[in-house]
C-alpha positions in Angstrom: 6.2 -15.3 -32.7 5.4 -14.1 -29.1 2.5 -12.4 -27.3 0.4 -9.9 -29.2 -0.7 -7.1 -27.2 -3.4 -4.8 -28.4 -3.4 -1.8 -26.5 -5.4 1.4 -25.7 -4.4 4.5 -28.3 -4.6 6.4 -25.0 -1.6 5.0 -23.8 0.4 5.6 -26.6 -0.4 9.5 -25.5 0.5 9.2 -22.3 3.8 7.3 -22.8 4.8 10.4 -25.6 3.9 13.1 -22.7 6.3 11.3 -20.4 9.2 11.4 -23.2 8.6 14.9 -23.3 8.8 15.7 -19.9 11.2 13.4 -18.8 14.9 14.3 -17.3 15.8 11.2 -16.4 14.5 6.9 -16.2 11.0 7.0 -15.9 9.0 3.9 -14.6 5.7 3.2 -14.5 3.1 0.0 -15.0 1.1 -1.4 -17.2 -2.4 -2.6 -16.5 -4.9 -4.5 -18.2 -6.5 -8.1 -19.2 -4.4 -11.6 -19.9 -6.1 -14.1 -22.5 -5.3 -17.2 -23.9 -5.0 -15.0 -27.4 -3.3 -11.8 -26.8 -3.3 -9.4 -23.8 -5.0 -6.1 -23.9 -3.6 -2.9 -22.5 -6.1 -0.3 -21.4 -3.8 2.1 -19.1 -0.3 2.8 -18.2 0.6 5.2 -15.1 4.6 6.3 -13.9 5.8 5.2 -10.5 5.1 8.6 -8.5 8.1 10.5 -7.5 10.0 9.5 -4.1 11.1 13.4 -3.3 13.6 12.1 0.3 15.4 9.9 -2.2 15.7 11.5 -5.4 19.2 13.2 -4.5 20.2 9.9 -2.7 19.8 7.2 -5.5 20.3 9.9 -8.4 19.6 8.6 -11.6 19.4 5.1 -10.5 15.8 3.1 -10.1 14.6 2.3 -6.9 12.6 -1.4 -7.3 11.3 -1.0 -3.7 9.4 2.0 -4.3 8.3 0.7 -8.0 7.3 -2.9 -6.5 5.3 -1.1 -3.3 3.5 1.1 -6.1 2.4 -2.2 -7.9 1.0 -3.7 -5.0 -1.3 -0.1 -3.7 -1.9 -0.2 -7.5 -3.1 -3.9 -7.5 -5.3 -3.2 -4.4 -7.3 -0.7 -7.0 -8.0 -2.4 -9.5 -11.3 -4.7 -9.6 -12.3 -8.2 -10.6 -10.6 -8.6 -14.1 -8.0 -6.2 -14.7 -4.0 -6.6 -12.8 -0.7 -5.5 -13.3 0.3 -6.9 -16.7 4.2 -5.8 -16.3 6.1 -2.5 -16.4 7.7 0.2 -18.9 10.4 2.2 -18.8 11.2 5.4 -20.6 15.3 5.7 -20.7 18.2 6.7 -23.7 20.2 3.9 -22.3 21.8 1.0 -24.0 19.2 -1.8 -24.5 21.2 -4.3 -23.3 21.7 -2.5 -20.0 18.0 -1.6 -19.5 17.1 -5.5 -20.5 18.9 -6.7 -17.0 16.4 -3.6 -15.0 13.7 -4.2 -16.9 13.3 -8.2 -15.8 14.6 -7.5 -12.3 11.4 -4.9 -12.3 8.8 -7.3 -13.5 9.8 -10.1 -11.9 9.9 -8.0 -8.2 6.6 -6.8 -9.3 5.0 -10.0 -9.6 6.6 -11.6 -6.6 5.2 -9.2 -4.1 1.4 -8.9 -6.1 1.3 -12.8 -5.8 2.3 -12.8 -2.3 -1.1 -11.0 -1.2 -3.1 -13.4 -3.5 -5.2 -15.6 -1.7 -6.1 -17.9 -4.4 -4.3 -21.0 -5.9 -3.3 -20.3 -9.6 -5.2 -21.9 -12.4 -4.3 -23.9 -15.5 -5.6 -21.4 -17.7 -4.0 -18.5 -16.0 -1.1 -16.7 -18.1 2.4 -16.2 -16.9 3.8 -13.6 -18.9 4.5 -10.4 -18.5 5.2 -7.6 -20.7 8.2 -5.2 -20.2 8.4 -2.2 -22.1 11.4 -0.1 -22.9 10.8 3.3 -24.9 13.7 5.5 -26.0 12.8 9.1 -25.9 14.8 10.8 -28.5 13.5 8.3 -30.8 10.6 6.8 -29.2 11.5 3.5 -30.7 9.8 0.8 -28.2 10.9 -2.6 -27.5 8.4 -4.9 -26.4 9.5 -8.0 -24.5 7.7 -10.7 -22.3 9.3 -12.7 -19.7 7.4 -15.9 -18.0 7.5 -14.7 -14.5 6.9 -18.3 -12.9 10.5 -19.5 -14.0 12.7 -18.0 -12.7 15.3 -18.7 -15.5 13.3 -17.2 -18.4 14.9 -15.5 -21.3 13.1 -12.3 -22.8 10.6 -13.3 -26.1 10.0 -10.8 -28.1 6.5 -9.7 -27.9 3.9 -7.4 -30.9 2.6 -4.3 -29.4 -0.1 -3.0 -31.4 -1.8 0.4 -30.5 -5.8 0.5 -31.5 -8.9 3.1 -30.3 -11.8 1.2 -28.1 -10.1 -1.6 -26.9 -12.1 -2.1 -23.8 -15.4 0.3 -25.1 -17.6 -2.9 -25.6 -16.6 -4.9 -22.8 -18.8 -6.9 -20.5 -19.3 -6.0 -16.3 -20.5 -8.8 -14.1 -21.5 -7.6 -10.9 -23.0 -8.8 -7.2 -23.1 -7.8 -4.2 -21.8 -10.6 -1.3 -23.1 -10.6 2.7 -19.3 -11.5 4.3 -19.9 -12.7 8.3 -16.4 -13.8 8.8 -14.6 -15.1 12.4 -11.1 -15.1 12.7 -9.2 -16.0 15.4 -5.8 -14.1 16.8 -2.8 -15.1 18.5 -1.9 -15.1 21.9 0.8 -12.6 21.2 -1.2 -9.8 19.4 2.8 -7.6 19.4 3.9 -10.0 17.0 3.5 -8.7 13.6 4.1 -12.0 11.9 1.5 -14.3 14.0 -1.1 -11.5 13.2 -0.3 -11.4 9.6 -0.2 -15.6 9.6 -3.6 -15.9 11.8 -5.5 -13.6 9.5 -3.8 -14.8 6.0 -5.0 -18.4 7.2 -8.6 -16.9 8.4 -9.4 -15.7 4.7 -7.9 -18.7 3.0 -10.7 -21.0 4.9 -13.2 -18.3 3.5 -11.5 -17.8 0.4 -12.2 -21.5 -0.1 -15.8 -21.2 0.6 -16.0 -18.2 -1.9 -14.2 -20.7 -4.7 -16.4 -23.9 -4.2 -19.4 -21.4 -4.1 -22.4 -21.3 -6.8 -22.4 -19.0 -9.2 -25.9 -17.7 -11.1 -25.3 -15.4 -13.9 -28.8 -13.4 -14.5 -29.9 -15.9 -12.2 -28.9 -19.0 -14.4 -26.2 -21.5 -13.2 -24.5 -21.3 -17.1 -22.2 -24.5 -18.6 -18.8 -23.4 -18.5 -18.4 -23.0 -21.9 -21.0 -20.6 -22.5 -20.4 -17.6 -24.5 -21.4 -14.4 -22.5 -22.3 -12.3 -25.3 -23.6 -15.1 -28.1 -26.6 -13.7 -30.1 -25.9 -10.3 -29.4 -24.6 -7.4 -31.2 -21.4 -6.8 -32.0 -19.1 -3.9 -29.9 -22.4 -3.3 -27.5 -21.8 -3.4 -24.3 -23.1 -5.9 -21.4 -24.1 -6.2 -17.9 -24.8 -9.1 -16.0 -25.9 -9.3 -12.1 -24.8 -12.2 -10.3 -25.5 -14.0 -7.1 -22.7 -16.4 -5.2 -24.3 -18.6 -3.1 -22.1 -19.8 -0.6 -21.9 -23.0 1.5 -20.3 -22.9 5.2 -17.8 -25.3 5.7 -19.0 -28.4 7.1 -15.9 -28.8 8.5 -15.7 -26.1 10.5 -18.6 -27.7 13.2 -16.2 -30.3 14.0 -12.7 -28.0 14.0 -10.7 -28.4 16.5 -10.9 -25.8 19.9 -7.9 -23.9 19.7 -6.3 -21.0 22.2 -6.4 -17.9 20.8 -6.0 -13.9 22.3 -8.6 -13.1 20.3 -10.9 -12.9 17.4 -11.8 -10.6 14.2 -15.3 -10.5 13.1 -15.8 -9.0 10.1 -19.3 -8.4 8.9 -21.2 -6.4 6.1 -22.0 -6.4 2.9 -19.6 -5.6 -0.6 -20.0 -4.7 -3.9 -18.0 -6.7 -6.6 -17.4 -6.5 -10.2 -15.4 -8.2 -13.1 -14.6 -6.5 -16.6 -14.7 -9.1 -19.2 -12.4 -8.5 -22.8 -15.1 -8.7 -25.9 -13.7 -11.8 -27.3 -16.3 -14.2 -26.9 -16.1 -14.3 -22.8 -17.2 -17.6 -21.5 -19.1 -18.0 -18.4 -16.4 -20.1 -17.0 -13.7 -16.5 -17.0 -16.6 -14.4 -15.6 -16.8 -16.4 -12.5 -13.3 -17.2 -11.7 -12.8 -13.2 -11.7 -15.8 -12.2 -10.3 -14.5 -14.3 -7.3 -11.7 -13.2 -7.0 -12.1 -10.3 -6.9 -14.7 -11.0 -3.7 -11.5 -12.5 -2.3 -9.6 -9.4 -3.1 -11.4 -6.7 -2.2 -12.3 -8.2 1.3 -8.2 -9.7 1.7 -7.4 -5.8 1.2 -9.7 -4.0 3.4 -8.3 -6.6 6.1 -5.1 -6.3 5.8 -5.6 -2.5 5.8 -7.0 -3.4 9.4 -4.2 -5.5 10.6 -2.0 -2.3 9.7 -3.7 0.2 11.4 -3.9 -2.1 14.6 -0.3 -2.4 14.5 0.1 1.0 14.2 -2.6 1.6 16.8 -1.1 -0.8 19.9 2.4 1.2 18.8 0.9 4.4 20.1 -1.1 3.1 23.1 0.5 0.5 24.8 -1.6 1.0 28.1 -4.4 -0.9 26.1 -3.2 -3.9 25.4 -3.8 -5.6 28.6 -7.5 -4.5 28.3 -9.6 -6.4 27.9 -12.3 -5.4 25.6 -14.5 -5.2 22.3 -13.4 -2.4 19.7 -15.6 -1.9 16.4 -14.6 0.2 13.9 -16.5 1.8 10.4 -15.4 0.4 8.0 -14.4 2.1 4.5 -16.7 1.8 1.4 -15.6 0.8 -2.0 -15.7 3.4 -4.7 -15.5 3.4 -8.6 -13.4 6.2 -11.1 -14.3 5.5 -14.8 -10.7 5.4 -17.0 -10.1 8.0 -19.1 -10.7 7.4 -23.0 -11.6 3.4 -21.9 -14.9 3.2 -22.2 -16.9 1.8 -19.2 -14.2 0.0 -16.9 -13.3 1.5 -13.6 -10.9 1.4 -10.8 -11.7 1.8 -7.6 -10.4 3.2 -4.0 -11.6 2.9 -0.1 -12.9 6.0 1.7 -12.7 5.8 5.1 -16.0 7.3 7.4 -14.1 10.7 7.8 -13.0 11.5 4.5 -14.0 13.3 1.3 -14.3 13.0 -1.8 -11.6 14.7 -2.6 -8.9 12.6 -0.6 -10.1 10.1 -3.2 -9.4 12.1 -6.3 -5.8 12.7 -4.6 -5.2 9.2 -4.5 -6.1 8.4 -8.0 -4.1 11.0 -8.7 -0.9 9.8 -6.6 -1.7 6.0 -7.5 -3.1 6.1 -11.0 -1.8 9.7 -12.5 -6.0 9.8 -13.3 -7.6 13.5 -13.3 -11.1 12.5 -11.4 -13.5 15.2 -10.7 -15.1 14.2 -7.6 -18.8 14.3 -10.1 -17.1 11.3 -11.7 -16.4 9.1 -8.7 -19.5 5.9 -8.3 -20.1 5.8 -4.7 -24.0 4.6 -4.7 -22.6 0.7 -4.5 -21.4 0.5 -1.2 -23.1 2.9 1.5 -21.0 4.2 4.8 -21.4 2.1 7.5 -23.1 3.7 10.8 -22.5 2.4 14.4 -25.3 2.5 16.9 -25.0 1.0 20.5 -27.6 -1.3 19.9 -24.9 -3.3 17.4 -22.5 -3.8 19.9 -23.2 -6.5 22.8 -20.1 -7.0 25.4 -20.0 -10.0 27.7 -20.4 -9.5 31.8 -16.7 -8.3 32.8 -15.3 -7.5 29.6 -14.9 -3.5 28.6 -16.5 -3.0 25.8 -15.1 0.3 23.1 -16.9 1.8 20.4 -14.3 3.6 17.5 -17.0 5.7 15.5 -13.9 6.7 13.4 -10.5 5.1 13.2 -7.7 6.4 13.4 -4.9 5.5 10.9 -1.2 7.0 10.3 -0.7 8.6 6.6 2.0 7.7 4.7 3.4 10.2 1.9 4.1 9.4 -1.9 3.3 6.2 -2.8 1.8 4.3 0.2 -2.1 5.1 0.3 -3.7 5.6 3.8 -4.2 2.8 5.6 -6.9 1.8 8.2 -9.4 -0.9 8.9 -11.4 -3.1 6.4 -15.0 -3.3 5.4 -18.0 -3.2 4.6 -21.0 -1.3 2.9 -24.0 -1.2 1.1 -25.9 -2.5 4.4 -24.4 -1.6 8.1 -20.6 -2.9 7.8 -18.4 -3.1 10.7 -15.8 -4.9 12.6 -15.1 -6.1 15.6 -12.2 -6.8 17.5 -12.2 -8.7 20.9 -10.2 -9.5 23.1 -10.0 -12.6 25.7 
């Protein structure tokens, strides 16, 4: 017997709204929690449309645009829940949507895992679920493929629909000062030293965050502690955190290296972790709670490294500047999901948005209806710059960015800019040497 996959009656909804409203292969993901036992699906949302294609590609899927709305999607989702694997919603032959179906999942989890600054662990599970549902029937297939070997077969794979799966579910939480440094290349116009330099920048910190301590209600636990022993049944739990995080001793004695410059990214985040109810050990509520530290702060930067591209693109004259650029930096906020109890997803809004660019985007992203009275933005406050924050060296031009500009993509690519921080003054700085 495969994997058992309990999963949210909610979805089962959703999936027979899409039957009734498709015209033609509908794709989508599936999101949720992995555990040693059986996986737990708490939402499912279709792959939004790509209007400048649809008369180009016809009836045919297009696994660029499903994989690049897996990764925005992965960006939104905190410590605890991921991309569990796809569905699609076709009449065609099985054997025929089999071959799509594992090309789909295994994309999907190629370009997820290549933003994924952590090593992956011996307890971590490697299969996904793929999903076919026939629409004039609505007879679904569930199948699971093991998306580390690159040879594996399709196991067949229970999918069981059930109310409440994630109502009784445990939150860790903390919130994490970040002072980071990272050096740049000498050629900022190459896209793929930038990328490199600041990939290898949040590895070193990523490592830090990994080897840190982590108190649980102010308790280092044993790893095999049951979160929720001695307390009631299908009630729900919170727990504050605090990572306490040693500098690299290493790093006093690293070697002096040329660089064209440096990112400094400084502030102060919010994290969370969603925990399934089956007796959580303290050992799973610290490996997520990490990394989703590692996440949310990896995302924000490479948001940053986008909009600088984009930004040098449009102003070359600036490049031979010298000078010291800081930018405000977005804040992290939380949508409950629909019919799931307490777990949210989350979003960035930028310094000169609303709320309601928000709700758009867990609209586009997620296919979530948020009223703007639903969205959590107390954990992480908008960052304010002052002139007092910034201090340039004699000779160097020095250039505050009280709101940053970023290019907006259509459909399925979210609006990108900058990276951090909140809950505190958050900011970045970029210099140049």
């Amino acid at each position: 017997m495969g994997r058992g996959y309990i999963v949210e009656d909610a979805v089962e909804r959703y999936l027979s709204k899409l039957c009734e409203q498709q015209a033609g292969p509908v794709t989508g993901l599936l999101i949720g929690q992995s555990s040693a036992q059986r996986d737990f699906v708490i939402m499912a949302t279709q792959t939004p449309q790509r209007e400048e294609s649809a008369a180009a590609t016809g009836n045919s899927l297009d696994k660029e645009w499903v994989t690049e709305h897996a990764r925005q999607v992965s960006r939104m989702l905190p410590g605890g829940l991921s991309v569990l694997g796809i569905f699609i919603i076709t009449d065609a032959d099985g054997k025929d949507t089999l071959t799509t179906v594992r090309q789909l999942v295994f994309a999907v989890e190629n370009l997820i895992s290549s933003e994924q600054l952590w090593n992956p662990a011996d307890d971590d599970i490697t299969d996904c679920v793929t999903l076919h549902v026939n629409p004039k029937t609505r007879k679904t297939v569930c199948r699971t493929f093991d998306v580390k070997d690159p040879k594996s077969m399709a196991k067949p794979a229970d999918w069981k629909y059930q109310s409440g799966v994630c109502s009784s579910w445990t939150m860790v939480s903390c919130c994490l000062n970040v002072d980071m440094l990272v050096p740049l290349p000498n050629n900022r116009a190459s896209t793929e030293n930038m990328d490199a330099c600041l990939k290898e920048g949040l590895k070193v910190w990523a490592d830090q965050i990994k080897s840190g301590v982590c108190l649980i209600d102010g308790k280092k636990l044993p790893e095999d502690t049951e979160l929720t022993a001695g307390q009631k049944r299908n009630v729900r739990q919170t727990y504050t955190t605090q990572l306490l995080i040693t500098p690299d001793d290493q790093r006093l004695t690293d070697v002096i290296q040329r660089c064209g410059g440096s990112v400094s990214v400084r502030g102060t985040i919010h994290s969370r972790a969603y925990l399934h109810s089956n007796k959580p050990k303290a050992k799973l509520a610290e490996k997520l709670l990490k990394r989703d530290v590692v996440s949310t702060v990896a995302t924000r930067v490479q948001m940053l490294l986008e909009e600088l591209l984009t930004s040098e693109e449009e102003s070359k004259s600036s490049t031979d500047k010298q000078q010291t650029e800081q930018f405000c930096l977005p804040r992290r906020v939380f949508c409950p999901v629909e019919a799931a109890g307490p777990v949210c997803v989350c979003d960035y809004q930028f310094s000169d948005e609303g709320l309601s660019e928000v709700t758009d985007r867990l609209k586009e992203m997620l296919d979530i209806d948020a009223a703007e009275e639903d969205l959590d933005t107390r954990q992480e406050m908008t960052a304010e710059i002052t002139e007092s924050n910034i201090t340039a060296e004699p000779g160097v031009e020095s250039v505050e960015v009280l709101e940053p500009k970023r290019k907006n993509y259509t459909g399925v690519a979210i609006a990108t800019a900058v990276a951090l921080l909140g809950a505190a003054a958050s900011m970045l700085y970029l210099n140049d040497v």
